[in-house]
Backbone as CSV, one residue per row, in Angstrom:
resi,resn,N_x,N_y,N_z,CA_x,CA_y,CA_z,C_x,C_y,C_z
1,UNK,11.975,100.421,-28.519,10.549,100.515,-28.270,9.960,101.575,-29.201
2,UNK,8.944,101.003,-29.622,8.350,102.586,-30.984,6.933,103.012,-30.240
3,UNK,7.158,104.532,-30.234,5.883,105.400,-29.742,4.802,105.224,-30.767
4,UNK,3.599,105.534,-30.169,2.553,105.228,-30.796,2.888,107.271,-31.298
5,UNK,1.850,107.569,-32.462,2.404,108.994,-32.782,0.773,109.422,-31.497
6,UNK,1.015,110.984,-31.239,-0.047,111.321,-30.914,-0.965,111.548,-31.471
7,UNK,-1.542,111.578,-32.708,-2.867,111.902,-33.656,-3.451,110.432,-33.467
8,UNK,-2.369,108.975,-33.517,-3.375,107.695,-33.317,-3.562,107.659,-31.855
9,UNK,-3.210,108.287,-30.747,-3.870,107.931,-29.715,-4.968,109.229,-29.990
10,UNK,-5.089,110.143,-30.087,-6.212,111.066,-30.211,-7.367,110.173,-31.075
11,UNK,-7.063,109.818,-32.304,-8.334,109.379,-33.173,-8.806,107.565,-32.451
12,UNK,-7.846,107.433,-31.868,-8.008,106.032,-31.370,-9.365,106.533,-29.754
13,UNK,-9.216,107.575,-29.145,-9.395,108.059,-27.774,-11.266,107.706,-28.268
14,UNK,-11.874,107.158,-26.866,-13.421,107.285,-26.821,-14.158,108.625,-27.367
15,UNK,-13.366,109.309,-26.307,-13.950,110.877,-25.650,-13.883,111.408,-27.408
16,UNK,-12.700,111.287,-28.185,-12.655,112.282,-29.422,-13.688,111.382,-30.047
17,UNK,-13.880,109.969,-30.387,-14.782,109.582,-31.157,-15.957,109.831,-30.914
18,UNK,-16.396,110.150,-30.218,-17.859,110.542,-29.550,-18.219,111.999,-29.796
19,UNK,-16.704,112.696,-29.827,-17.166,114.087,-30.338,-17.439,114.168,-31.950
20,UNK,-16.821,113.057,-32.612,-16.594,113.299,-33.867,-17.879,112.589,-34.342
21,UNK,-19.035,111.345,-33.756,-20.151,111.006,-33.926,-21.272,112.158,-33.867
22,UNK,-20.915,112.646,-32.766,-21.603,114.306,-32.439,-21.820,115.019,-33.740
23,UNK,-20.256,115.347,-33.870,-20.509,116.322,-34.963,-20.972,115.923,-35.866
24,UNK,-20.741,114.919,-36.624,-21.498,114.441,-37.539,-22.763,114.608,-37.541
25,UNK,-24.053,114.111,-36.464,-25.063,114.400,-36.393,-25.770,115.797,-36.482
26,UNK,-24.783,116.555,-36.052,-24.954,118.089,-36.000,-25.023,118.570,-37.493
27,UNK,-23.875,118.235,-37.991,-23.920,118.313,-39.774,-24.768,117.973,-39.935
28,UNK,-25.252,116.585,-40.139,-26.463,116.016,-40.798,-27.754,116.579,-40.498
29,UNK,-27.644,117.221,-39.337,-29.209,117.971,-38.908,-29.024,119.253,-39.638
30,UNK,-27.912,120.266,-39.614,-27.815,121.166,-39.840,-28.182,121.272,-41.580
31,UNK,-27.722,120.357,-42.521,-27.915,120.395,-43.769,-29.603,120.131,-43.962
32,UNK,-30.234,118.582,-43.165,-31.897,118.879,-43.227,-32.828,120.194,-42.362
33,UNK,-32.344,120.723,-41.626,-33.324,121.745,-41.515,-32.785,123.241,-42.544
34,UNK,-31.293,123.589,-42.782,-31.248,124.144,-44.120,-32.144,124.242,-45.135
35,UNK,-32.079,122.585,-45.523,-32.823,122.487,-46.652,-34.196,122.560,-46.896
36,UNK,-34.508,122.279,-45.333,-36.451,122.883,-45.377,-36.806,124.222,-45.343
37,UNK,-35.146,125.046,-45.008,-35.362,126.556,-44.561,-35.141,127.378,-45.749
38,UNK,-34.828,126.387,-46.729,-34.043,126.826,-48.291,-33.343,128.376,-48.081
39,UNK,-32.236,127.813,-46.770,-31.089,128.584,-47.063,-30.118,128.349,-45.051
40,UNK,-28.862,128.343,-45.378,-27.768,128.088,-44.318,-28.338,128.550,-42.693
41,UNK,-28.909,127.635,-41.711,-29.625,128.308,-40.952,-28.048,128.494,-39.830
42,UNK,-26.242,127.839,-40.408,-25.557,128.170,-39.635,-25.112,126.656,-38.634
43,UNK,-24.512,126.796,-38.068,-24.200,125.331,-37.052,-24.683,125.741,-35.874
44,UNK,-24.643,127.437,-35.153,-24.825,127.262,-33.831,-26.519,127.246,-33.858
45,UNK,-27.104,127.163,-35.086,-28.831,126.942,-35.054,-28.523,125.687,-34.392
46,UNK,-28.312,124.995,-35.507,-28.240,123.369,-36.027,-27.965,123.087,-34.690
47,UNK,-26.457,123.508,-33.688,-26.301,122.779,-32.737,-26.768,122.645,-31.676
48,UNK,-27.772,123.624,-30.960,-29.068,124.334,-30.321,-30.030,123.622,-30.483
49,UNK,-30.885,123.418,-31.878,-31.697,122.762,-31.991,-31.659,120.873,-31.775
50,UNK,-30.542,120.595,-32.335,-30.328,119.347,-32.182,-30.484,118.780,-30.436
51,UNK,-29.151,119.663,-29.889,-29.365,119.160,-28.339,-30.321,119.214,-28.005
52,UNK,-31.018,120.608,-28.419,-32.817,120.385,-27.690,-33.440,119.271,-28.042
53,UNK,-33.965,119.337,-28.846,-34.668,118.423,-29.664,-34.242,116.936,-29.719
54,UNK,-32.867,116.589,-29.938,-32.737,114.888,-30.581,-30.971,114.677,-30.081
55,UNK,-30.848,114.981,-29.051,-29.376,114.234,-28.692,-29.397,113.289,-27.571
56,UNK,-30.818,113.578,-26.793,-31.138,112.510,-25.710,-31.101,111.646,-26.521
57,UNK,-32.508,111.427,-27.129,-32.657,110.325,-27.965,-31.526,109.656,-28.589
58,UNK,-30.786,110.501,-29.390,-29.571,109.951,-30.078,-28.378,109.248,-29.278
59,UNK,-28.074,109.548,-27.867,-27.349,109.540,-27.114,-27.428,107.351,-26.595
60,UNK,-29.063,107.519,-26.079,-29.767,106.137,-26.323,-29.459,105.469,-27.080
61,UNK,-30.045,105.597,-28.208,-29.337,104.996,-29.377,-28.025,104.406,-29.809
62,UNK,-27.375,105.312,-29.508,-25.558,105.425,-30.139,-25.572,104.316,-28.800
63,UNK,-26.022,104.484,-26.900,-25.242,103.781,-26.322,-25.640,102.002,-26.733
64,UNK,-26.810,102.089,-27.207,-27.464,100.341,-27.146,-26.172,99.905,-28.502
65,UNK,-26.383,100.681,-29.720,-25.915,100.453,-30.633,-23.709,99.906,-29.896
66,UNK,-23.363,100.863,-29.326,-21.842,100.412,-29.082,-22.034,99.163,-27.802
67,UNK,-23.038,98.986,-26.868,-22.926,97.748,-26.771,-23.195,96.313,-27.319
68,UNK,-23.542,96.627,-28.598,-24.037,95.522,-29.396,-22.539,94.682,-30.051
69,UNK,-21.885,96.040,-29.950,-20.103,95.634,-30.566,-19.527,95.025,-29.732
């Protein structure tokens, strides 16, 4: 019988892909308000502002979008 290794059940897991969609968005916010701030406003800005601001919304989104799959 062959084990699956543990890194493909981790990258395979919901819960980690959802963190790793997260972060992504966090990056991507964090580099556009940087760049309006013309200079590193940091991740724990970026990650502060985002939840405030646009992770409901995003959250919506991401769920319509994975039931479409």
């Amino acid at each position: 019988m062959s084990e699956i290794a543990p890194d493909k059940i981790l990258t395979n897991s919901s819960l980690y892909q959802e963190f790793v969609a997260q972060r992504d968005e966090i990056l991507r916010h964090k580099w556009i308000k940087s760049e309006k701030a013309k200079h590193d406003i940091g991740f724990e800005a970026a990650l502060v502002d985002w939840m405030l601001n646009h992770r409901s919304e995003w959250k919506k989104e991401r769920s319509k979008k994975l039931q479409r799959t």
